[in-house]
C-alpha positions as CSV (number, residue, x, y, z in Angstrom):
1,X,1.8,-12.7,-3.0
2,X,1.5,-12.7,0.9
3,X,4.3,-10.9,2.6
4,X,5.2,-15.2,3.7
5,X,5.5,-16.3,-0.1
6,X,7.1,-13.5,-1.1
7,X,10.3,-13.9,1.9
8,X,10.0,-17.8,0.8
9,X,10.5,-16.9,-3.1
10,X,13.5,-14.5,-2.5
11,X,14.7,-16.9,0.0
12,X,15.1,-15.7,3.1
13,X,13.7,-16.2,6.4
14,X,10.5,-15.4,7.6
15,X,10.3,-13.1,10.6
16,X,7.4,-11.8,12.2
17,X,9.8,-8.2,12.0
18,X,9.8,-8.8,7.9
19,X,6.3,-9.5,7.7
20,X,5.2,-6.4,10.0
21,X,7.6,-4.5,7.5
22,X,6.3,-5.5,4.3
23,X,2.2,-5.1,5.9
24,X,3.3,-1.8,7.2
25,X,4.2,-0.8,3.5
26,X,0.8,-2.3,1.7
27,X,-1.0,-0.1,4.1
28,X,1.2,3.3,3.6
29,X,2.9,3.1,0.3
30,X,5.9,5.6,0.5
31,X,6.4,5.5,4.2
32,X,10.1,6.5,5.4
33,X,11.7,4.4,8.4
34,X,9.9,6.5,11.2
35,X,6.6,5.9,9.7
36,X,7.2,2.1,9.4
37,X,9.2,1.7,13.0
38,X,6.1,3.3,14.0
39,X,3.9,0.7,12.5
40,X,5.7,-2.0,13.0
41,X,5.9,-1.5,16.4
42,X,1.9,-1.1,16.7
43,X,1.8,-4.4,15.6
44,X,4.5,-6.2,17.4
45,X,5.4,-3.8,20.4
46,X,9.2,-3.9,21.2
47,X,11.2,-3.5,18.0
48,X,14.2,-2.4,17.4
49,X,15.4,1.1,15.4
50,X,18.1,-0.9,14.2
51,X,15.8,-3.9,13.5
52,X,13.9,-2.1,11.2
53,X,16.5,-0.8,9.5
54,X,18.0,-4.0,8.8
55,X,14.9,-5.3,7.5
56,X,14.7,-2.2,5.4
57,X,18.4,-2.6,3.8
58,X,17.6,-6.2,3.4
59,X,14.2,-6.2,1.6
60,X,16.1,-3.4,-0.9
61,X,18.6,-5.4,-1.6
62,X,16.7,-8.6,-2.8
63,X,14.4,-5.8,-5.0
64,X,11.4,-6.9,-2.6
65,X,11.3,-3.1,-1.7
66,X,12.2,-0.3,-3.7
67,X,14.2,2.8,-1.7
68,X,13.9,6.3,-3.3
69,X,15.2,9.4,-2.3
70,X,13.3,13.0,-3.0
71,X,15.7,15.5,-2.6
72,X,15.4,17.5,0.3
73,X,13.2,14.4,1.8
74,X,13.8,11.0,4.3
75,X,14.5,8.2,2.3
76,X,10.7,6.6,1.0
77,X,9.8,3.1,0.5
78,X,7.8,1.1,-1.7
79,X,7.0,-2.6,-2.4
80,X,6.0,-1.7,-6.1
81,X,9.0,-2.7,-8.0
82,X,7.9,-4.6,-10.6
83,X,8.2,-1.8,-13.0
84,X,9.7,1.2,-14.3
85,X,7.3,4.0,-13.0
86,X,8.1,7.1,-11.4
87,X,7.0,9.6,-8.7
88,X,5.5,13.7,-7.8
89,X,6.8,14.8,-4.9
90,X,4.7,18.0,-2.9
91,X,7.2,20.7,-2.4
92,X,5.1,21.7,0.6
93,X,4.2,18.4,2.6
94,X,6.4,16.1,1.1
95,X,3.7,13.7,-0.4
96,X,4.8,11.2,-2.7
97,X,2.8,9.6,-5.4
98,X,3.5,7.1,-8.2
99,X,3.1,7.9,-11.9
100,X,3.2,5.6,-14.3
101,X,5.6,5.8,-17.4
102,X,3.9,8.2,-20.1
103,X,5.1,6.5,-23.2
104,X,7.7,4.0,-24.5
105,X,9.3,0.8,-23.0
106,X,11.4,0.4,-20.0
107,X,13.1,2.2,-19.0
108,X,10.5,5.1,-20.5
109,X,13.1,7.2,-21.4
110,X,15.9,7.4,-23.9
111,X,18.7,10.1,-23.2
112,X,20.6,11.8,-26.0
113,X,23.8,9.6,-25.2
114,X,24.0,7.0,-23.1
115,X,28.0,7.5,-23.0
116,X,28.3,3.5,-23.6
117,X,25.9,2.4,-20.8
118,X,23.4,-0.5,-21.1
119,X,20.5,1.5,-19.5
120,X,17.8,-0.1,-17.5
121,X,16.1,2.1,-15.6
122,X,15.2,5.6,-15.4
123,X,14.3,7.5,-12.1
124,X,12.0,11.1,-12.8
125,X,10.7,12.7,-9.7
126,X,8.0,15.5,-10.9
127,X,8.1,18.0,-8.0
128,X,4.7,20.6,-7.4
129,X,2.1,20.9,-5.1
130,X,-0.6,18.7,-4.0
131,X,-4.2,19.2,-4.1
132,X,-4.2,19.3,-0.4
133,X,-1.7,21.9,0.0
134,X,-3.0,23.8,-2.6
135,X,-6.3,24.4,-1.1
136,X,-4.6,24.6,2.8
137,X,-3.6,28.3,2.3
138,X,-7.1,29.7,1.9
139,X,-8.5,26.9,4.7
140,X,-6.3,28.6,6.7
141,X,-7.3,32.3,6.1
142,X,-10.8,32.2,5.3
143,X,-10.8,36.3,5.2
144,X,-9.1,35.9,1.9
145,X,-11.0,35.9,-1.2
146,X,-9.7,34.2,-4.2
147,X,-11.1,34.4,-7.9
């Protein structure tokens, strides 16, 4: 869906803000706010902090965007939300990346007791280190050997 059909099918209004918003996050999956105020303002010059944010809040709400949280990490969003999946998180740069559920249904996992809970969803962050950080170290010191 366009980022016009998919406003129009949750009902609300189109804005060129909400549009830049949505365009921002095709092109950088996982941004946080700064990274999309940044964008968004590329494409339509003045915009608001607050604007942004509003448009943020909104588009979570509806489940048009998807708002996770890495410990330790800005706030990330993401227009994939049609599933369950989950994300690796670089302990280093703070990439994110999505990974798919491993096995089973929604919500891909089944805890020991669900203490009377209908569960529908299940949030795993996988935490390690990119290839790109992983490599950086000896970029950087190219006197060091490594075998």
């Amino acid at each position: 869906m366009t980022p016009t059909e998919l406003l129009r099918a949750h009902h609300l209004r189109v804005t060129p803000t909400r549009i830049s918003v949505l365009e921002a996050l095709e092109a950088t999956p996982h941004a946080d706010a700064d990274t999309i105020l940044r964008a968004v303002r590329g494409r339509l010059g003045s915009v608001s902090v607050q604007a942004v944010y509003d448009v943020l809040h909104a588009l979570t709400e509806v489940d048009i965007l998807r708002r996770i949280e890495p410990a330790g990490h800005p706030a990330r969003y993401e227009r994939r939300v049609e599933d369950n999946h989950h994300h690796v998180v670089c302990r280093t740069c703070g990439a994110v990346e999505d990974v798919d559920c491993a096995v089973g249904h929604a919500p891909c996992l089944t805890p020991s007791s669900a203490h009377g809970f209908e569960i529908d969803l299940a949030e795993v962050t996988y935490w390690g280190t990119c290839p790109r950080c992983r490599v950086g170290p000896a970029l950087a010191n190219p006197d060091r050997v490594t075998r």
